[in-house]
N, C-alpha and C positions, 0 to 999 in steps of 0.2 A: 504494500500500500504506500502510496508517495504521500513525502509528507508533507500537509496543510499549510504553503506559506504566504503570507501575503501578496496583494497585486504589484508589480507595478508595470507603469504603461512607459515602454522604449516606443516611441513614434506612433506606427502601426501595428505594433507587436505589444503584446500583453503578454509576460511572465509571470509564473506564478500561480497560486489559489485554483490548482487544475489544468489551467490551460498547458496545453502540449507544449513539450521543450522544445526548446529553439536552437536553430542548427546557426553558429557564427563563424566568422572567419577573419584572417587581417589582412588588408593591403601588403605588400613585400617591394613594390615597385620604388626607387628613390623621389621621397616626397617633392623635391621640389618640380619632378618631372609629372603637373597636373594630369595632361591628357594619359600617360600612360595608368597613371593611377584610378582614372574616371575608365578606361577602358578595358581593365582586370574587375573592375566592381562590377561592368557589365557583365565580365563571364562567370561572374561567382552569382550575380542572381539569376542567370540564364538557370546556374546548375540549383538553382533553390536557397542557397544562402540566404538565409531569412534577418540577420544583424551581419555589419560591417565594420569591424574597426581599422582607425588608420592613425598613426604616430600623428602628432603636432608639436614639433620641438620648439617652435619659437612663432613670435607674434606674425613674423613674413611668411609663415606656411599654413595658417587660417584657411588663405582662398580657397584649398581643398577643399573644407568642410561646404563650401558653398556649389563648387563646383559638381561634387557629390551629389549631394542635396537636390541639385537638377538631373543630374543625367539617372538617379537610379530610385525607385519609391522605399525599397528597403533601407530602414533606419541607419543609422552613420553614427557609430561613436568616436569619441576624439578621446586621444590618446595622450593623456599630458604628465608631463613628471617636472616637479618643482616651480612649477611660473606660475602662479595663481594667475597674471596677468590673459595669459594663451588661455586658459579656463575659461574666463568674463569675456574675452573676444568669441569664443566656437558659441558660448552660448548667447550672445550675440548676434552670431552670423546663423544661428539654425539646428544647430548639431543635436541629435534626438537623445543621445546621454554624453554621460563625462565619465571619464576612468582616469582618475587621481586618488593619491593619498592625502589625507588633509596633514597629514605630521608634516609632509616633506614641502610643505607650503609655505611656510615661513610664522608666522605670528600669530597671534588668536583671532585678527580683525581681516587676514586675508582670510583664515577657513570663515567668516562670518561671509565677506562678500562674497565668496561663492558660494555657500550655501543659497545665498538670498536669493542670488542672479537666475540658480538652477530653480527654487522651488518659485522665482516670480513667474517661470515660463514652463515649469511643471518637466523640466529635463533632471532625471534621474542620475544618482553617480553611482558609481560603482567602485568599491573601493577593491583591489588589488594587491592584496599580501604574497609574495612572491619568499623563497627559502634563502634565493641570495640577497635580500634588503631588508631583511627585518634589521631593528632598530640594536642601536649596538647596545643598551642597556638589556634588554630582552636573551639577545643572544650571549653575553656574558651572564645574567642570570639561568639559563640551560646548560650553555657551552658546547649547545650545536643546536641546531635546527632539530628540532621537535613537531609533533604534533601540536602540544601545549603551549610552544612557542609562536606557532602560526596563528592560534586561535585569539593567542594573546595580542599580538599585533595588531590583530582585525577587528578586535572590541575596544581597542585603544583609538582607533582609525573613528571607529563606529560614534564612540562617545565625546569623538570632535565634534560630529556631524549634529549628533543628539543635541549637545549643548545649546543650540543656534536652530534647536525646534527643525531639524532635517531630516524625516525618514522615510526619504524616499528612492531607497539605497538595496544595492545590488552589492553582493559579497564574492570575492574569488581567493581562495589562499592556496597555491597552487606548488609543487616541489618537484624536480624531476624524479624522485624519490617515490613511487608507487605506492609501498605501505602507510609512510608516514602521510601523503598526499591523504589515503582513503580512511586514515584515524582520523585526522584533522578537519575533513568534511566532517563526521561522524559526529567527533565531540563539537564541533560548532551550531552542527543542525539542531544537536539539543540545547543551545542557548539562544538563538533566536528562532526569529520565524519569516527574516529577508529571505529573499528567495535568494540561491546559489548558482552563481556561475562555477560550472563543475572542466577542468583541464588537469592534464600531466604537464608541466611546462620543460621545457628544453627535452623533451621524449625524443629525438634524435631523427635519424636520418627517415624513409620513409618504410621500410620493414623495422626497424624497431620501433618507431614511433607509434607504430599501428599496434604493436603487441602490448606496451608501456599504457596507450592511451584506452586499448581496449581492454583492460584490465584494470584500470584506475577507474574511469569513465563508466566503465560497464559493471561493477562494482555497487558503485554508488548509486547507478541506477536500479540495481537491485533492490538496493536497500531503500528504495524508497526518493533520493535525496538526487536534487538535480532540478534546475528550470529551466535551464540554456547551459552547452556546452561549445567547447571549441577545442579540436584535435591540433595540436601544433605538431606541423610537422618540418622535416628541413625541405621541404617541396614546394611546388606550388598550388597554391590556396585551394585551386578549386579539388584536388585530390582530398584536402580537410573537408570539406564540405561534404563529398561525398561520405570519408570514413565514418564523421560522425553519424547522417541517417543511417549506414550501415551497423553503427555499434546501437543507436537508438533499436531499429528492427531486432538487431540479435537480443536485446533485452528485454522485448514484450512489447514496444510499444508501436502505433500505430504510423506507418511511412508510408504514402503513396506511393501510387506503381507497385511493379511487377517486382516478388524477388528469388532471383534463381537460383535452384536449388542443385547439388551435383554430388553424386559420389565420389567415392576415393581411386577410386579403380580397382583392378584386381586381376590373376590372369583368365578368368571369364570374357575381358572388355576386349569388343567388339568393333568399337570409334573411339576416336580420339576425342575424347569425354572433355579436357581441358578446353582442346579448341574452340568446340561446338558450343559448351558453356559460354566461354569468354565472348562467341562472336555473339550469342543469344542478347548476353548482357548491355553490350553494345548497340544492337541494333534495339534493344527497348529500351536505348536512354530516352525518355522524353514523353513516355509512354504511360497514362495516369491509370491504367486497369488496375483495381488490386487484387494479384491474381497470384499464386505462388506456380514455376514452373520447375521441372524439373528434368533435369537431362541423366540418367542411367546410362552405365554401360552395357547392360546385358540384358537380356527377357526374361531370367531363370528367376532373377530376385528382384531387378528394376521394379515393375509397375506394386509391386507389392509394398520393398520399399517407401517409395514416394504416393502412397494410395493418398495421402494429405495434400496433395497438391492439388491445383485445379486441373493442370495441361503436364504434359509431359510428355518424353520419350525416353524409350529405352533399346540399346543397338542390339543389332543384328546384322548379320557377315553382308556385307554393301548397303544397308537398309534401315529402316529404326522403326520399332512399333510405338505410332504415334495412342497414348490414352488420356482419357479425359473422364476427371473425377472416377479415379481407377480402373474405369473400363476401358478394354481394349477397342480402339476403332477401327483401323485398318495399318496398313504398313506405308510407310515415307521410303522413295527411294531418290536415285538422284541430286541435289542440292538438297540435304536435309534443312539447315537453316531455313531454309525459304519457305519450302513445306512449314515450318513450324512456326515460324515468326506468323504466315499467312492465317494456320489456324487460330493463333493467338487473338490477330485481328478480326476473325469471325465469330470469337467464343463472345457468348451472350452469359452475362452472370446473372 
């Protein structure tokens, strides 16, 4: 059962209190270079990317958040570390949240003016505990990155925000560290009730990234705890974007479209199970049926297998016995893909 946590509203996106998690991502392109950075947010929300973030290091790279703002409907966070000033300008120019820390701001009068700035224009922050920045009194009181330590950063963070009547706050305390990552959600969840931005951070290149993230990630979605996630990976974005709907689907939850399903192989297999899969995959990107399909290697165990699917096949020596909701229909010969993708396009749910 996930657990009950309050709303808040990113732009067009609602977090939170039930609403389905939400799949984010970041820009990677160099900030100063606008167009190219308006023209990867395109292909993150072609792929579904439902939130966007993008660095803002200093007051001269603002135009982004504007630029953004036009070219894409999906929300746009800004990315800021230490300037209170780049804060009060993005929310300014439009930017649908803020991901700042309020320690690292300077004074108790700057976390006031952006509290105010954010909550005159109803733009959410998200505060961002990371394993390499917690505060050097914290980490000399542990003496190393904890769970305990993270959680403590993020109520420290929190009760900046609190003081100044602000809680309209989104929480992420994030480690490259797996265990300590899905403790620290854990013990945090049971002290508030913000909703949690849930990542692995620095999870590494893009096969480990994907194991680190879907383990951490996939984890906490078990247990209930998670409103929005983002897979960092050393790649490019839109591969995040996918993993995440992929780790969301492997944990129970609901993901549009089709998702294909494959065995292992075995020496029974009859096609090349990887291929067929892969190109299936492929050609249903884009494709809203929510349908499970399944590609077997063999007819002896295949369709029994996969009887949970809707569509499917399973090989056979040049051929593949196409079924559907476990019955057998007839045999696919020639271009299996096309056969199947075709049936796919005529199944009526």
């Amino acid at each position: 059962m996930r657990k009950n946590t309050r709303t808040v509203k990113i732009g067009n996106v609602t977090i939170g209190g039930g609403n389905p998690v939400a799949v984010q991502s970041m820009l990677c392109r160099p900030i100063r270079d606008i167009p190219a950075n308006v023209e990867q947010a395109k292909r993150l929300e072609a792929e579904g990317c439902q939130i966007v973030r993008v660095t803002v290091p200093s007051l001269a790279d603002v135009p982004v958040i504007t630029a953004l703002k036009n070219a894409v409907s999906m929300p746009v966070v800004a990315d800021i570390h230490f300037d209170y000033k780049v804060a009060l300008a993005c929310a300014e120019a439009g930017v649908d949240k803020i991901r700042i820390n309020p320690g690292n701001i300077g004074d108790d009068d700057r976390v006031r003016q952006v509290a105010q700035a954010c909550k005159m224009r109803n733009i959410p922050i998200r505060i961002g505990v990371n394993g390499g920045s917690l505060e050097k009194e914290i980490l000399a009181k542990y003496g190393r990155v904890t769970p305990e330590a993270l959680v403590e950063s993020a109520m420290y963070h929190v009760r900046l925000l609190e003081k100044h009547d602000f809680d309209d706050i989104v929480i992420s305390i994030k480690s490259s560290n797996v265990p300590i990552v899905v403790q620290a959600y854990r013990l945090l969840s049971e002290k508030v009730d913000y909703p949690l931005h849930v990542g692995v951070t620095e999870a590494g290149t893009y096969r480990m990234g994907l194991i680190k993230s879907g383990m951490g990630i996939g984890t906490l979605l078990l247990d209930g705890i998670g409103d929005t996630i983002r897979v960092s990976l050393s790649d490019e974005p839109e591969k995040e974007v996918r993993a995440g709907f992929d780790i969301l689907r492997a944990a129970g939850h609901f993901v549009p479209g089709p998702e294909v399903i494959s065995c292992p192989t075995c020496g029974r297999t009859s096609i090349n199970v990887a291929q067929i899969a892969s190109e299936v995959e492929e050609r249903l990107r884009g494709c809203n049926k929510p349908i499970k399909v399944a590609v077997m290697g063999c007819i002896v165990n295949g369709p029994g297998e996969a009887k949970e699917a809707d569509i499917g096949i399973a090989g056979g020596k040049d051929c593949a016995m196409l079924f559907i909701k476990g019955q057998q229909i007839r045999m696919l010969r020639g271009n299996i893909v096309d056969e199947l993708c075709d049936e796919i396009n005529r199944l009526v749910l």
